[in-house]
C-alpha positions, 0 to 999 in steps of 0.5 A: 528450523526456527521462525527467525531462520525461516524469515531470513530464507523467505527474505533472500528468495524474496530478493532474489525472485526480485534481482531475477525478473528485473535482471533477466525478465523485464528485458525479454518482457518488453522485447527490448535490451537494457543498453536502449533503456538507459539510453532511453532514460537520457531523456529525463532531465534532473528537472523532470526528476525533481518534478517527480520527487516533488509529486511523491512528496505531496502524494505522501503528504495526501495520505496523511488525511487518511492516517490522521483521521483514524487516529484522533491527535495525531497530527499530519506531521507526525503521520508523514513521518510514521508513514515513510518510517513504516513504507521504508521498513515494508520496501526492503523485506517481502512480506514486509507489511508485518514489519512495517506495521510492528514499526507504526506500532512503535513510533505511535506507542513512543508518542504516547498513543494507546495501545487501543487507538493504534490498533484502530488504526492500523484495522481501519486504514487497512480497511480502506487501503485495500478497498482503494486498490481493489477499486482502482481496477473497477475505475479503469474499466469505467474510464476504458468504457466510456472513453470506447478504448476497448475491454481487454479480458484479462482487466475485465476478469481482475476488475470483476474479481476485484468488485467480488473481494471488496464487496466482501470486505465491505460487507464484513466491515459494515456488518461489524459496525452495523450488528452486535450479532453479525460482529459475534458471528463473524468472530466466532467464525473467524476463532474456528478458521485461525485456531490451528493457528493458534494452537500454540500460543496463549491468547489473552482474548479470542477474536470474539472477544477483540470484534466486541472490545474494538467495535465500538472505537472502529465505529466512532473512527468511521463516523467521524472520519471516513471522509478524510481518510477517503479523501485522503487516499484520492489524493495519494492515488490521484497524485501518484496517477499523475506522477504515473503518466508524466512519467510516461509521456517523458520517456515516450509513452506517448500515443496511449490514451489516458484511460489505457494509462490508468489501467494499467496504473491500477494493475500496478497498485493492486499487485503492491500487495503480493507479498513475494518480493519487497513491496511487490517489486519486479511483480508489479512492473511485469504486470505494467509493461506487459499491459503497456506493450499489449496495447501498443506501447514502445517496449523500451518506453514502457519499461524504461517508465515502469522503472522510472516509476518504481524508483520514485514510488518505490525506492525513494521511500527507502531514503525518505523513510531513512530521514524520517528515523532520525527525525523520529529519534530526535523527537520528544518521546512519551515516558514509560510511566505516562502511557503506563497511566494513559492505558490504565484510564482507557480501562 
């Protein structure tokens, strides 16, 4: 079987798992029916919907502090633009990040960025992406403590995992940059885990070798751009919290504190990353409602909310990132030649 077929079954299982637990699950999850979450979603006038629209926009607009301070020169415009081109790919596909990435690598490549400083990139706002959301479960169980609302055991276990990893990931991060040595060791464990996998593939560099080469580029991103790119994932997650409890509070969920809300927000974003469905889709909603209902939300409220929710963070990108597409094809493009020359100097 090839690689491509592989792709294209793994894709429709993907979509399938997705159809499955919104069509059957999400209703016997929340104890409710679909005919009382549409009635539900009567509530939400086109105002409110606009309101929303227009906290997405300025979510997404947030994180492009994040995207143009780990790529010198490139400016926020553009970073929108890339950013909802690479989401809209990474929404429709599970396991779609691979995709995403190959398309930020294209769109940045055709503006003339080298092939170094996009690789950059890509590491260190990967880096701090998924330290922002390993974070968020630790937030909640702070925000659930001081506001005395109660630490269930199954977000108390995910906060605690979550600390574990990322302090893992920060650890090996801050190594690298910090130790010439640590960063030869690291990559030479990592050339002994990934060999199998590379058994049949040339590779021009061993990641011994790539640890050396990118060190010193990360180093020069972080130092000169950490707190923009964590100022700017503040904002995309502080605006998408938002979005998350007005959402709530207009389809009526209303009697929960702002602490249990965030929990379960955070429980949310942490499961983007399961690579099962596109963009976590239908994985992430259950692990919301779920948490919802346990500490006595509406069933209908909170699923109507959850999928209130993910049409505007979630398949909204989708036609955003459609737009964002045509104004990138309409935009000025590097020649062949000048990014030719522009990786010869970087050698």
């Amino acid at each position: 079987m090839s690689k491509r077929t592989k792709q294209v079954i793994r894709a429709v299982l993907g979509i399938a798992l997705a159809i499955g637990i919104i069509s059957w699950g999400f209703p016997r999850l929340a104890h409710t029916t679909w005919a009382a979450v549409f009635e539900n979603l009567k509530a939400v006038s086109p105002w409110h919907s606009l309101g929303f629209l227009g906290l997405v926009l300025v979510g997404l607009w947030s994180y492009t502090f994040t995207f143009t301070g780990s790529l010198p020169g490139l400016s926020h415009w553009r970073a929108f633009v890339v950013n909802i081109c690479g989401s809209s790919v990474s929404n429709l596909l599970p396991g779609g990040g691979a995709v995403g990435l190959a398309a930020t690598y294209t769109i940045l490549r055709s503006w003339g960025f080298k092939n170094r400083d996009v690789s950059t990139s890509a590491i260190v706002t990967g880096v701090w992406n998924t330290l922002a959301r390993i974070a968020l479960p630790i937030i909640a169980i702070i925000m659930l403590w001081w506001g005395n609302d109660g630490l269930p055991a199954a977000l108390t276990r995910l906060a605690w995992g979550g600390a574990l990893t990322g302090l893992t990931i920060l650890g090996v991060f801050v190594a690298i940059l910090a130790s010439e040595k640590a960063a030869q060791t690291i990559g030479r464990g990592l050339d002994r885990v990934l060999a199998p996998l590379f058994r049949r593939r040339k590779r021009t560099m061993s990641i011994a070798d790539l640890v050396h080469d990118m060190r010193g580029r990360i180093n020069d991103v972080v130092r000169n751009g950490w707190l923009q790119m964590t100022l700017g994932m503040v904002g995309f997650f502080g605006f998408y919290y938002l979005l998350f409890v007005l959402i709530m509070r207009a389809v009526g969920v209303d009697e929960l504190p702002l602490g249990i809300l965030f929990a379960a927000f955070a429980i949310g974003r942490l499961l983007t990353a399961v690579g099962v469905t596109p963009g976590g889709l239908g994985i992430t909603e259950s692990a919301m409602v779920f948490a919802l209902v346990e500490w006595g939300a509406d069933g209908t409220a909170a699923l109507t909310g959850a999928i209130l929710f993910s049409i505007f963070t979630h398949l909204m990108e989708v036609p955003l990132g459609a737009l964002g597409w045509l104004t990138w094809s309409m935009s000025p493009k590097a020649a062949p030649e000048e990014i030719e020359a522009a990786e010869a100097t970087a050698h």
